[in-house]
C-alpha positions in Angstrom: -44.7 61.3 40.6 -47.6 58.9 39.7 -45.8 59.0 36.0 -42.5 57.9 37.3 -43.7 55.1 39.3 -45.9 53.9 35.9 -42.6 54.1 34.4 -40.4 52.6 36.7 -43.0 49.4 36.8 -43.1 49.4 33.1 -39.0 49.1 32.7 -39.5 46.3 36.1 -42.5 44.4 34.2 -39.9 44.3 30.9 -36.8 43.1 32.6 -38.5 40.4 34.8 -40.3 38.8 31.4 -37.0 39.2 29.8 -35.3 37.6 32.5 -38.1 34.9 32.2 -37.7 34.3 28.9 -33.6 34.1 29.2 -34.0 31.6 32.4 -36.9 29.5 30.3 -34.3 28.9 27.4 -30.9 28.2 29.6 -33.6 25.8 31.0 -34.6 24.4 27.7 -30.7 24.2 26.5 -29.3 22.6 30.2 -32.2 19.6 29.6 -32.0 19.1 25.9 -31.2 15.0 25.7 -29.0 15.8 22.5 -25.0 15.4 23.0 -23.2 17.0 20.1 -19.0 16.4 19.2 -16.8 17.0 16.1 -13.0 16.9 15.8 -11.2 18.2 13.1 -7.5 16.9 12.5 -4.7 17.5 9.8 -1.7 15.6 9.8 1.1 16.6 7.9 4.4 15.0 7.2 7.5 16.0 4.9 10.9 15.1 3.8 13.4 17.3 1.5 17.0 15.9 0.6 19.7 18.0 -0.7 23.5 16.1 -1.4 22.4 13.6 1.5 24.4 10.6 0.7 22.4 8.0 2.5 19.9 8.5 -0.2 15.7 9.7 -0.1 13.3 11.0 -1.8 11.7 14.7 -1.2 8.2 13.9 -0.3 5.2 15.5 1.3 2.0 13.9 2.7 -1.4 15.2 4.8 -4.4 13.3 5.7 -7.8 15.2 6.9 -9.8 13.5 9.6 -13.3 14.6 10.7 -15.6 12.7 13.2 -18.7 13.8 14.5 -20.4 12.6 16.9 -24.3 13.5 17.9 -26.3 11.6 20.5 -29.7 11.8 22.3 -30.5 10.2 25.5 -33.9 10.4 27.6 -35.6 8.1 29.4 -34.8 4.3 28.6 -34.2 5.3 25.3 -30.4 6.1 23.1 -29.6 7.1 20.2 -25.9 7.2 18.8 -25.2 8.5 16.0 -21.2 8.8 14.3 -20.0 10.0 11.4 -16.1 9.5 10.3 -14.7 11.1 6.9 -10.8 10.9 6.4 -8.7 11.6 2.9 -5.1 11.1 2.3 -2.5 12.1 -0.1 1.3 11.7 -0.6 3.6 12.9 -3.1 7.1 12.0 -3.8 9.4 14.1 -6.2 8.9 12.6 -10.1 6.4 10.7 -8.6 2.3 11.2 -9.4 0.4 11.6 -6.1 -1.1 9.0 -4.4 -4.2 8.3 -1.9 -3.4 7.1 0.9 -6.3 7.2 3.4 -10.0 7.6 1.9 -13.0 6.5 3.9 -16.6 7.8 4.5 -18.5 6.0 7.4 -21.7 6.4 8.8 -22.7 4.5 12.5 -26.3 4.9 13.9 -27.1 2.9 16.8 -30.8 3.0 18.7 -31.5 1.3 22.1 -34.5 0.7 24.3 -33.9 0.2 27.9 -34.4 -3.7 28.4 -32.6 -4.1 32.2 -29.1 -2.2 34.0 -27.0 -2.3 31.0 -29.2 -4.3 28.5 -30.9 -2.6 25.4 -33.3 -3.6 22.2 -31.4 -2.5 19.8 -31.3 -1.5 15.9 -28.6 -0.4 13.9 -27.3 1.0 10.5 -23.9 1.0 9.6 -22.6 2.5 6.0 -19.2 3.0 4.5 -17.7 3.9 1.4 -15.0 5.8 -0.2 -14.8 9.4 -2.3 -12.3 9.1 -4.0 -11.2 6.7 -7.0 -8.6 3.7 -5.8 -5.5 2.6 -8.5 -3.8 -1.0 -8.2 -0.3 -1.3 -8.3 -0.8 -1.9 -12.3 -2.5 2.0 -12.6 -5.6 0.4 -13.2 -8.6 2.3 -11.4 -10.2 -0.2 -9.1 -12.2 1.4 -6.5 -14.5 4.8 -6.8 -17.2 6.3 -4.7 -20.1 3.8 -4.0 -17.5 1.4 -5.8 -17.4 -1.2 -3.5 -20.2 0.5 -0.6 -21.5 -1.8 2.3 -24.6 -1.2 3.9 -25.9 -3.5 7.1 -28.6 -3.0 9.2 -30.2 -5.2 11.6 -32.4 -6.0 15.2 -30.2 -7.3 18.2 -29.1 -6.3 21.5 -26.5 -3.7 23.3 -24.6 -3.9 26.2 -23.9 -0.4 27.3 -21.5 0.8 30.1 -21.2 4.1 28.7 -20.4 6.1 25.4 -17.0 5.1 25.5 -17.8 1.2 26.7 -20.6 -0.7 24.4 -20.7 -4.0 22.5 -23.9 -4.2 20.0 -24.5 -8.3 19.1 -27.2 -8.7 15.8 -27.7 -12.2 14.8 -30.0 -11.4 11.8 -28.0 -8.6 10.0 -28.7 -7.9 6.2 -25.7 -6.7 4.3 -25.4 -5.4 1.2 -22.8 -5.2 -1.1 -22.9 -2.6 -3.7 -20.9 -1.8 -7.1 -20.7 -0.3 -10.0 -21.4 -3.0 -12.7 -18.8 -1.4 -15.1 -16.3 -3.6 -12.5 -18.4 -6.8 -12.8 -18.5 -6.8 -16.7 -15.5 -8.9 -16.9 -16.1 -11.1 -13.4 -16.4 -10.9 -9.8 -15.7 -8.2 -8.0 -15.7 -7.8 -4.1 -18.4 -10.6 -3.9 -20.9 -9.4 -6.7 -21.6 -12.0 -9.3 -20.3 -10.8 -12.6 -23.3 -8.9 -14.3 -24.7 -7.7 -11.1 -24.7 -4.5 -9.0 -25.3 -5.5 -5.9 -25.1 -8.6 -3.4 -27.2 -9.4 -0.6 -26.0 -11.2 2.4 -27.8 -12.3 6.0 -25.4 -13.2 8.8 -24.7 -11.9 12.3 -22.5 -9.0 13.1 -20.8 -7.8 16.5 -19.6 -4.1 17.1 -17.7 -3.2 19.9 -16.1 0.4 20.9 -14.2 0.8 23.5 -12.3 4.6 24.4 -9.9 5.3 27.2 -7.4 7.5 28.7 -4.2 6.0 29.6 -2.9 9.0 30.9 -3.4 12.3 30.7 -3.3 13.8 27.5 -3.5 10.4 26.0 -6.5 8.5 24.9 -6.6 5.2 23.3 -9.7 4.4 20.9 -10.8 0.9 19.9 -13.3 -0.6 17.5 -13.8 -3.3 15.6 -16.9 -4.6 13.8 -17.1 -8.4 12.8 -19.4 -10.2 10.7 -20.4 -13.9 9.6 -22.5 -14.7 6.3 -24.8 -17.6 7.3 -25.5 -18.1 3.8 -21.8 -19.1 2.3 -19.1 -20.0 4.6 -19.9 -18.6 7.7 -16.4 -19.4 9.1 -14.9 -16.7 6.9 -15.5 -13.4 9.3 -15.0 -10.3 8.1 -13.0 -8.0 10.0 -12.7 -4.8 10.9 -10.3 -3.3 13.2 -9.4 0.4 14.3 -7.1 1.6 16.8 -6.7 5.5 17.2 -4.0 7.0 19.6 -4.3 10.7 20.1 -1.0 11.9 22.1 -2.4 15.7 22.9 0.8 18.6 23.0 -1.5 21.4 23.4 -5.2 22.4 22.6 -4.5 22.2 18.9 -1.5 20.5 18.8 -1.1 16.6 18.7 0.5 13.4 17.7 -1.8 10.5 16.2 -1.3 6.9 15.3 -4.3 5.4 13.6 -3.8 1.1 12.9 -6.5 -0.8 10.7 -6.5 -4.1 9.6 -9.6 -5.3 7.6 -10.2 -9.2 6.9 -12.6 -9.7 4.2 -11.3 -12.6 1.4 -14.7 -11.5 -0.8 -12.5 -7.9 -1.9 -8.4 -9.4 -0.8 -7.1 -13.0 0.1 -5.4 -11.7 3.1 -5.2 -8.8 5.9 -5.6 -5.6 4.3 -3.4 -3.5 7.0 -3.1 0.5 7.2 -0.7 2.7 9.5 -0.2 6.5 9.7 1.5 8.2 12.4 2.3 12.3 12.3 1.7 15.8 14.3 -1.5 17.0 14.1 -3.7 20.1 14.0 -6.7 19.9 15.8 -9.9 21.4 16.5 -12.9 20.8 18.1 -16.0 21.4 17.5 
């Protein structure tokens, strides 16, 4: 008898620290002040024409989309951190493929409590491309960290929520880097021929701003400006995105994206983007 009850306290004595131990780390995951997201979308669209007498080309196009999204949050202090990578082709019959989306960005974004919705803020924001960009001559013009723009700067945020924030830095560096096999010749996208980079000090103002309008459909905004005090401060560069995501299903979805980027150091004009299709989704 004295044996069984030793026994029987033994398996108790296990179970409880076991229990202990399980309880201690749901604990440790329900307070952890990190926020982790990711979405994975591919959009594909496609075309065939057989005898059709108003005329078209077979073609076929897909873009990949990924966004990821980790934040930490505790006390007075925020950290938001967002990564976006998205690559395009599109192919029409007789035709060489063609890029049509191509961008790697990187959004980091601190805050210190100052008062209600008021933060100290710092932030770093990167962006690039991966693959190599071709005129409408064939001639290569663009490559990875061909042009790449880095700013980074003090300033302060005004935030509702994750969804709701502006971010205002009026002493932002930006830098302007290239390959100086595209400055040989002249200019290009601001750098003085010769040169591989270009350094710039101005202020620059980030907004994002996400919503449903519905349900099932969620409208996202942001646009990033910037003003060079150094050389024509008047010229702003802009940077606007507009995502629409029309959800079918858990995996199953219709997107619109919309950019339009001001910026007459790389174009005279509004460079302006577009792409609507069904998606596949998946979150992560």
């Amino acid at each position: 008898m004295k044996k069984l009850l030793v026994g029987l306290f033994t398996v108790c004595a296990v179970y409880s620290t076991q229990a202990q131990e399980t309880e201690a780390t749901a604990t440790t995951e329900a307070v952890s002040p990190w926020t982790k997201t990711g979405n994975f979308t591919f959009l594909l669209n496609q075309s065939s024409f057989s005898n059709w007498q108003a005329g078209g080309d077979n073609n076929i196009s897909g873009n990949l989309k990924v966004n990821y999204d980790f934040n930490y949050k505790e006390g007075d202090w925020n950290w938001d951190n967002k990564v976006m990578a998205s690559y395009g082709l599109t192919k029409l019959q007789g035709q060489d493929q063609k890029k049509t989306d191509d961008r790697l960005e990187f959004n980091s974004l601190l805050g210190k409590q100052a008062t209600g919705n008021w933060f100290y803020s710092a932030f770093l924001n990167f962006k690039t491309q991966m693959d190599r960009g071709i005129d409408k001559h064939g001639n290569y013009n663009s490559h990875f960290m061909s042009p790449a723009y880095l700013q980074v700067g003090p300033g302060l945020l005004w935030k509702k929520s994750d969804n709701l924030k502006v971010n205002i830095a009026p002493a932002t560096s930006r830098f302007i880097f290239v390959h100086d096999h595209f400055t040989e010749l002249g200019d290009a996208f601001g750098v003085e021929k010769g040169k591989s980079m270009k350094y710039q000090l101005g202020m620059s103002i980030n907004g994002y701003y996400k919503f449903d309008v519905m349900e099932n459909v969620s409208v996202e905004n942001i646009l990033n400006l910037y003003s060079n005090y150094l050389k024509k401060p008047e010229n702003v560069v802009i940077d606007y995105q507009l995502n629409v995501v029309m959800k079918i299903n858990k995996y199953l979805s219709t997107n619109f994206t919309f950019q339009t980027i001001y910026d007459d150091l790389a174009f005279k004009g509004f460079q302006i983007r577009e792409m609507v299709g069904v998606g596949v989704n998946y979150n992560f």
